[in-house]
C-alpha positions in Angstrom: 3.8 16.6 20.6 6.9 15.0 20.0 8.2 11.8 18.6 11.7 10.4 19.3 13.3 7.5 17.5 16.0 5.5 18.5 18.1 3.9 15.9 19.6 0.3 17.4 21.6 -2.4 16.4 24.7 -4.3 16.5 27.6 -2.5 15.9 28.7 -1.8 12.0 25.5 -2.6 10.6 25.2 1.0 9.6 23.4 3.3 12.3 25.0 6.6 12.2 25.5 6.1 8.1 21.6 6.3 8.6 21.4 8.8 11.3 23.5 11.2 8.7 21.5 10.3 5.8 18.7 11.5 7.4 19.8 14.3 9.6 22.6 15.4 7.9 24.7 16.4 11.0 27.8 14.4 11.4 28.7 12.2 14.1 31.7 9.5 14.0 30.5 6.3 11.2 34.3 4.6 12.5 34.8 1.3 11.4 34.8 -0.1 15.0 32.0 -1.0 17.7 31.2 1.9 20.3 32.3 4.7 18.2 28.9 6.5 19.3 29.0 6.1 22.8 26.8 9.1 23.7 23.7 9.3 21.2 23.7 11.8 19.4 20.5 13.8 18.6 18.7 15.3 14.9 15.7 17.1 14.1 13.9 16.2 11.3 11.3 17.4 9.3 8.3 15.4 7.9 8.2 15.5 4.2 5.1 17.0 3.7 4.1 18.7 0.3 1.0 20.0 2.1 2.6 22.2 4.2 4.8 24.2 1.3 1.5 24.9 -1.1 -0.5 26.1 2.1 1.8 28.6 3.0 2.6 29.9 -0.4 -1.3 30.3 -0.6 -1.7 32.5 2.9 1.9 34.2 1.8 3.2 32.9 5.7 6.0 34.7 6.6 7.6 30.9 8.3 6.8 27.6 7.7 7.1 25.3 10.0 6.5 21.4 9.6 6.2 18.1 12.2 9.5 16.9 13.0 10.4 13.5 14.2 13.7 13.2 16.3 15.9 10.9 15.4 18.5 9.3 18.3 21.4 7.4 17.6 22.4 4.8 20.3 25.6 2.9 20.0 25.8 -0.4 19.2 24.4 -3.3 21.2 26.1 -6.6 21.6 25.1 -10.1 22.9 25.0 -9.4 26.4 23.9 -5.9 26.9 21.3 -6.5 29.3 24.0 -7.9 31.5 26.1 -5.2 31.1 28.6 -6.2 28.6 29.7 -3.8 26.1 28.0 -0.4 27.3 25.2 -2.5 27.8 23.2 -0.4 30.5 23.6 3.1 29.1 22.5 2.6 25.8 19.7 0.6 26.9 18.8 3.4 29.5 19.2 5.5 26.0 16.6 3.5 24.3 14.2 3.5 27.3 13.7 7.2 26.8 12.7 7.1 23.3 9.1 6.7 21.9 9.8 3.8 19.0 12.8 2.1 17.4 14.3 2.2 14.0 16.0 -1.5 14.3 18.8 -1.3 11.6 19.4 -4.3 10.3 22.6 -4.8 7.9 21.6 -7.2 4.2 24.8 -6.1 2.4 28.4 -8.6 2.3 31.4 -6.5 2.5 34.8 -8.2 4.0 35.8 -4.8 4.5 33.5 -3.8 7.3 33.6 -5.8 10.3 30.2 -8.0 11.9 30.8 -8.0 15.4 29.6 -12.0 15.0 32.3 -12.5 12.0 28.8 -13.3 9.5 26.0 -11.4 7.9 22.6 -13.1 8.6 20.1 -10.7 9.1 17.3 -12.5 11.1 20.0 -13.9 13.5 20.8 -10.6 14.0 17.6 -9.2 14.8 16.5 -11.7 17.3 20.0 -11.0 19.1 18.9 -7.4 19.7 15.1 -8.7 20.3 17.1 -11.0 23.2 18.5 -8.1 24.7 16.1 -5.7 24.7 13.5 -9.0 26.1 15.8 -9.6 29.0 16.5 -6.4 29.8 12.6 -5.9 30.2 12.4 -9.0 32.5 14.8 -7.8 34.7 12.6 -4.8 35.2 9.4 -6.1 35.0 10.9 -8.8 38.0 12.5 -5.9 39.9 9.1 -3.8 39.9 7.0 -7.2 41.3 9.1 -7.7 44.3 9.2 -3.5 45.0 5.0 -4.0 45.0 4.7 -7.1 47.2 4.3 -4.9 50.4 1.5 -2.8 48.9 -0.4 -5.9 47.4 0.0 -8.0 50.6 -2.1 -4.9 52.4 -4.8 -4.8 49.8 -3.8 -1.7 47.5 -5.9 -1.8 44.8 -3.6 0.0 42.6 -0.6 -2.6 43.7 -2.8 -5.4 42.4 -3.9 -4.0 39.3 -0.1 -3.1 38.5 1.0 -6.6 39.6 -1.8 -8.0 37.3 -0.4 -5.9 34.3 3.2 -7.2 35.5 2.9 -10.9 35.6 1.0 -10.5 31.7 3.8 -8.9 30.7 6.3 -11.6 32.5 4.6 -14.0 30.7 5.1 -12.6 27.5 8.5 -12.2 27.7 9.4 -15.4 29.1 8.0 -17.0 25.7 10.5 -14.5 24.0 8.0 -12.2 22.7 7.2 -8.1 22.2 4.9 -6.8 25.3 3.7 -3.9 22.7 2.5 -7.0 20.3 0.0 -7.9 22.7 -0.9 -5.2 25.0 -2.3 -2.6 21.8 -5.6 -3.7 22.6 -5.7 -3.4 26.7 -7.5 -0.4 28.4 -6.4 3.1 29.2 -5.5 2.3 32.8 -3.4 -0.8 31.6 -1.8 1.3 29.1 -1.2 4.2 31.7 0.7 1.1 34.0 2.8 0.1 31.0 4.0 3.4 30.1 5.2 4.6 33.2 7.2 1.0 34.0 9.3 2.2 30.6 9.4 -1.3 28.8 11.7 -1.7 25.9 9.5 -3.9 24.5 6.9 -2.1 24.8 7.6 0.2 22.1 6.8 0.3 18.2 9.6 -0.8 16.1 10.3 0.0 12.1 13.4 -2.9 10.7 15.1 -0.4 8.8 17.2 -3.5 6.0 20.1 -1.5 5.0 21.8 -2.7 1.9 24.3 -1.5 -0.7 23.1 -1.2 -4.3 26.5 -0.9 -6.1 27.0 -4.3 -4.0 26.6 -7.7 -3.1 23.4 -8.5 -0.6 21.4 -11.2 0.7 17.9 -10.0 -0.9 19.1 -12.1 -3.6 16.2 -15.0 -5.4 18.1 -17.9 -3.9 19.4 -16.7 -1.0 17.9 -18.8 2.3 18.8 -16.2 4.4 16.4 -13.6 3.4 14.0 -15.9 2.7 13.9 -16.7 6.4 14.2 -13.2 7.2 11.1 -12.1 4.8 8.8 -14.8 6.9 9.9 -14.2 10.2 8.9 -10.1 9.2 5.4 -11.6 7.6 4.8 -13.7 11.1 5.1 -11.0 13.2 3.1 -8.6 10.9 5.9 -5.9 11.4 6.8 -2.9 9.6 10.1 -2.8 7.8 11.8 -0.6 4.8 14.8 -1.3 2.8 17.4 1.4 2.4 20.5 2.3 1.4 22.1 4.9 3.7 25.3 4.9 1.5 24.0 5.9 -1.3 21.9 8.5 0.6 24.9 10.5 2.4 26.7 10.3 -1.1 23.2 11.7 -2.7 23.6 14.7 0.1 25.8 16.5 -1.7 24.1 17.4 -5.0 21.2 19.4 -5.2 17.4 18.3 -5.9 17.8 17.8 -10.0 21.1 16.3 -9.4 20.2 13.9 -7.4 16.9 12.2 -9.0 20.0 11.7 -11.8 21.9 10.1 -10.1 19.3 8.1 -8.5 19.0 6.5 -12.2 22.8 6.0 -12.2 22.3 3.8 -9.0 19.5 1.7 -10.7 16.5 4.1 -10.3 16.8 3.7 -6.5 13.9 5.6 -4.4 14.1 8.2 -1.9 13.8 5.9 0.8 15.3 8.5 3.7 12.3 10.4 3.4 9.8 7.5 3.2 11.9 6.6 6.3 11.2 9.7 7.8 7.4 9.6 7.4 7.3 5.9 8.6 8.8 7.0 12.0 6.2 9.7 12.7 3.4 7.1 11.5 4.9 4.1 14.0 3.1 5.9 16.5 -0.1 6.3 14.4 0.7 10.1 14.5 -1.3 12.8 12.3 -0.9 16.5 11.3 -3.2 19.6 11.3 -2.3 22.9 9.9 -2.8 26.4 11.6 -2.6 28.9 8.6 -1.7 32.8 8.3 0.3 35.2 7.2 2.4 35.1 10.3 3.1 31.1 9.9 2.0 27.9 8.6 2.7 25.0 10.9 1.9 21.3 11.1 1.0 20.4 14.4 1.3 16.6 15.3 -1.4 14.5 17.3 -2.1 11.0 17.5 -4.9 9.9 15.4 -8.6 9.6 16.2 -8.4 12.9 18.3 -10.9 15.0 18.9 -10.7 19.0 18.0 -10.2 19.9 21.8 -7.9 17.6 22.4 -5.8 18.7 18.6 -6.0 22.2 20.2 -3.7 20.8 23.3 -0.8 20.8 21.1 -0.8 24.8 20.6 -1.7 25.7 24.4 -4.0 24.1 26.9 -6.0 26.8 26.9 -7.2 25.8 23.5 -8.6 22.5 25.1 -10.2 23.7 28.2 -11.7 27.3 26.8 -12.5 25.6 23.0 -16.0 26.4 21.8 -15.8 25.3 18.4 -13.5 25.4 15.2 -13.1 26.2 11.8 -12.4 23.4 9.5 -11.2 22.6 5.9 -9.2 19.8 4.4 -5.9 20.8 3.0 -7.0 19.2 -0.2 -10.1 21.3 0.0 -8.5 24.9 0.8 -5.9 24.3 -2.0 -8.6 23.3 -4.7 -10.7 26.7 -4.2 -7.3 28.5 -3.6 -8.7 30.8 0.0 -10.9 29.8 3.0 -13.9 32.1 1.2 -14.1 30.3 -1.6 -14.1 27.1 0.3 -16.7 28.8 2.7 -19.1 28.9 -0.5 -19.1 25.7 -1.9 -19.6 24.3 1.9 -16.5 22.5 2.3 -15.6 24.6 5.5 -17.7 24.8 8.5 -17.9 25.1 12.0 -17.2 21.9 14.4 -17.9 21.2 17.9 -16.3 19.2 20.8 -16.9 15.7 18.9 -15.1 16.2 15.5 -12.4 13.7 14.9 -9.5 16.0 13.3 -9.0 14.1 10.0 -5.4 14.2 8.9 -4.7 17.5 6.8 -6.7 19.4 8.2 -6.7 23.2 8.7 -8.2 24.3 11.6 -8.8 27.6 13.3 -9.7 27.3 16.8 -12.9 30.0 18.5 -11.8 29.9 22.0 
């Protein structure tokens, strides 16, 4: 299972500085909106110390970890969903991610141009918001008229879609997220939703990029992130503050080197990979690991699956054949150092068709 991100914003508030912090591969950081005009792709790992010490204990010849993919879109402007800018291709680009990474510039620098001449974060943010909410009511209004035939003749299907639809118009016509509000609807609603593509119907992380050698607006008596702290809070929403900067300047020294200069900067965390692992969570995803000499490899589900359903993401013959599995926590198997050990202090057994797959698991599937 994958997961694709797409980084957003307005232009120069510091998206493909991000997207090479975290990916390393170069694409053009210009000083000008619509330098990215095609997104450019990178596949990440998830930082997972898990992963490393269970393959140094089966002696696995690879090692291969969950990735997240990481997509950066150009720029949006005010606009977009009316086709200014490149309004309509990089919202097509958005549509065919999995969540957003909403960048969000805190730092003053008269050197880099705001594409509305002012930094204000939460102005900023509901700008994007804007666009991305009227792009979706354009679709959402374009898909109810395309159904009126069917619903006019009865189709049952027609009227439960239109039912969906004219929730979701309401939502956006008070200016708000569909995914805020539609989390807790049924399977069938959810099915509806995901094949209409919303924008806003996507998980979003508000990545606050700053500039620690610099000025900011996270400052103690500064209104504007005040604001911007209790509009987050209202709408219970997930953010992290980095500093890609700093990161893509970190790149270049090795491990010890860096934690150094970490303390140079201020003590500054590594917030790329915290990033990193908040992208593959947005989606409340978890990993399992398949260990052996041949490889150890994280496998990524979404949480609260059962075994079968884990086993989908090697082959689908591991969900329709599955008779039962093997399974130990990683914390478990790296505590009595080998799967016999763990055998004889009980803390592996077999599990049937019902086991939720916990997070860290290592499972071998009977099939």
């Amino acid at each position: 299972m994958s997961l694709s991100v797409g980084i957003v914003g307005l232009p120069n508030v510091g998206k493909s500085t991000l997207f090479n912090a975290l990916t390393e591969k170069q694409v053009d950081a210009a000083n000008y909106p619509f330098c990215t005009i095609d997104p450019s792709v990178g596949v990440v790992p998830v930082p997972d110390d898990r992963i490393n010490r269970l393959s140094e204990l089966a002696n696995s010849a690879k090692t291969i970890p969950a990735v997240v993919e990481f997509v950066d879109i150009a720029g949006l402007v005010p606009g977009a969903a009316q086709g200014e800018g490149l309004g309509n291709k990089f919202l097509s680009n958005i549509r065919e991610t999995d969540a957003i990474a909403h960048v969000v510039r805190i730092f003053e620098d008269e050197d880099i141009i705001h594409v509305e001449n002012r930094i204000d974060p939460l102005v900023d943010i509901q700008l994007i918001n804007l666009e991305l909410i009227e792009a979706d009511k354009q679709t959402v209004q374009n898909r109810l008229e395309s159904l009126k035939r069917d619903t006019k003749r009865g189709d049952k299907e027609a009227i439960q879609e239109e039912k969906v639809l004219l929730g979701c118009k309401n939502i956006l016509d008070d200016e708000k997220f569909v995914y805020q509000y539609f989390q807790e609807q049924g399977e069938a609603d959810q099915k509806i939703l995901k094949q209409v593509h919303l924008l806003t119907n996507k998980p979003v992380l508000y990545v606050l990029n700053k500039d620690s050698s610099g000025e900011n607006v996270d400052g103690a008596d500064d209104d504007r992130w005040d604001e911007l702290m209790s509009y987050l809070r209202e709408q219970d929403a997930l953010y992290i503050t980095v500093d890609a900067k700093t990161e893509i300047d970190l790149k270049s020294f090795d491990f010890e080197e860096r934690a150094v200069m970490r303390e140079e900067f201020g003590g500054i965390a590594d917030d790329i990979d915290l990033l990193i692992q908040k992208g593959y969570e947005l989606l409340d995803l978890i990993s399992y690991f398949t260990v052996g000499e041949t490889e150890t490899r994280a496998w990524t589900i979404p949480r609260g699956s059962t075994v079968p359903r884990a086993g989908r993401a090697i082959h689908s013959d591991f969900e329709e054949k599955f008779i039962r599995a093997e399974v130990v926590s990683s914390q478990d198997l790296l505590a009595c150092g080998s799967k016999a050990a763990a055998r004889e202090k009980g803390l592996l057994g077999l599990q049937g068709k019902d086991y939720i797959v916990q997070d860290g698991d290592v499972i071998e599937f009977k099939i």
